[in-house]
C-alpha positions in Angstrom: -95.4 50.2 175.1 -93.2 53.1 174.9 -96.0 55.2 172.9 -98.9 54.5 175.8 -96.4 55.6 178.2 -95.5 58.7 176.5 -99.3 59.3 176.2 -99.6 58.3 179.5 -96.7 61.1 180.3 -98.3 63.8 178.4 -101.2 63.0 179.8 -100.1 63.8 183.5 -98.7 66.6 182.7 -101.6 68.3 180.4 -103.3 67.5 183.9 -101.0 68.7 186.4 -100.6 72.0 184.3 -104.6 72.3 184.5 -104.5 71.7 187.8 -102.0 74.6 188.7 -103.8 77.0 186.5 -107.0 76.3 188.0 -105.4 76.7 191.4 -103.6 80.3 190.1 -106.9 81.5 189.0 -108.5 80.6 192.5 -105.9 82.3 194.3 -105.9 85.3 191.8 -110.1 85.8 192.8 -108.9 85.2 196.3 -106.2 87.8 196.1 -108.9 90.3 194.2 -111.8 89.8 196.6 -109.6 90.8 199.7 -108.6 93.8 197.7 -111.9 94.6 197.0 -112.4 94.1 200.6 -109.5 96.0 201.8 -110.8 98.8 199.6 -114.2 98.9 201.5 -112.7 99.0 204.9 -110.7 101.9 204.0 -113.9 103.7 202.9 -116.2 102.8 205.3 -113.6 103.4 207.7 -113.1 107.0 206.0 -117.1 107.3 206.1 -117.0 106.6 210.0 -114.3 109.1 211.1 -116.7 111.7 209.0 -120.2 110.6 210.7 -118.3 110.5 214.2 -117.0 114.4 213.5 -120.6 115.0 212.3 -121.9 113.6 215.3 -119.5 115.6 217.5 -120.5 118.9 215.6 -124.0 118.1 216.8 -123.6 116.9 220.4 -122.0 120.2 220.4 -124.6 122.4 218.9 -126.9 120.1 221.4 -125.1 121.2 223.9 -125.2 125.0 223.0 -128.8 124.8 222.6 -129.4 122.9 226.6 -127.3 126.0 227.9 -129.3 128.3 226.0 -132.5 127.0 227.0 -131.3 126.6 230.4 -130.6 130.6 230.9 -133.9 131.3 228.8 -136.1 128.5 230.4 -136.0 128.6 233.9 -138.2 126.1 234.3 -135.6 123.4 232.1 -132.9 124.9 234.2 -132.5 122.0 237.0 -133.0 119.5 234.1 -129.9 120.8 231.9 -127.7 121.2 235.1 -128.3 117.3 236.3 -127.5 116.4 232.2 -124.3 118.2 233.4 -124.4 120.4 230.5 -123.9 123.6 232.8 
């Protein structure tokens, strides 16, 4: 009697050790993947502050150009000034 309950003992606790280990691993790919993830939001993040200065750079050039046109092209004049460009 005192051996099946020792097996039984051992037992339980083979099996409560492979339970925690499973869990640990599944929090350990948890805790990775929102790295990972935290990692891509920093880039892409990184990426959007450099296509919004890009952007700027040409709604600025845009710009230059409309006023440009504007003093060149009569004709694109009144079109330029309601864009409120000049």
């Amino acid at each position: 009697m005192i051996i099946i309950t020792w097996i039984i003992s051992v037992a339980a606790t083979i099996t409560v050790i492979v339970l925690v280990v499973r869990d640990d691993t599944k929090k350990t790919k948890i805790i990775k993947k929102l790295l990972q993830n935290e990692r891509l939001m920093r880039k892409l993040e990184s990426d959007l502050q450099i296509y919004r200065r890009e952007l700027q750079e040409y709604q600025r050039k845009l710009e230059e150009a409309a006023r440009e046109t504007a003093k060149t092209r009569p004709e694109f004049a009144e079109g330029v000034r309601r864009l409120g460009l000049i």
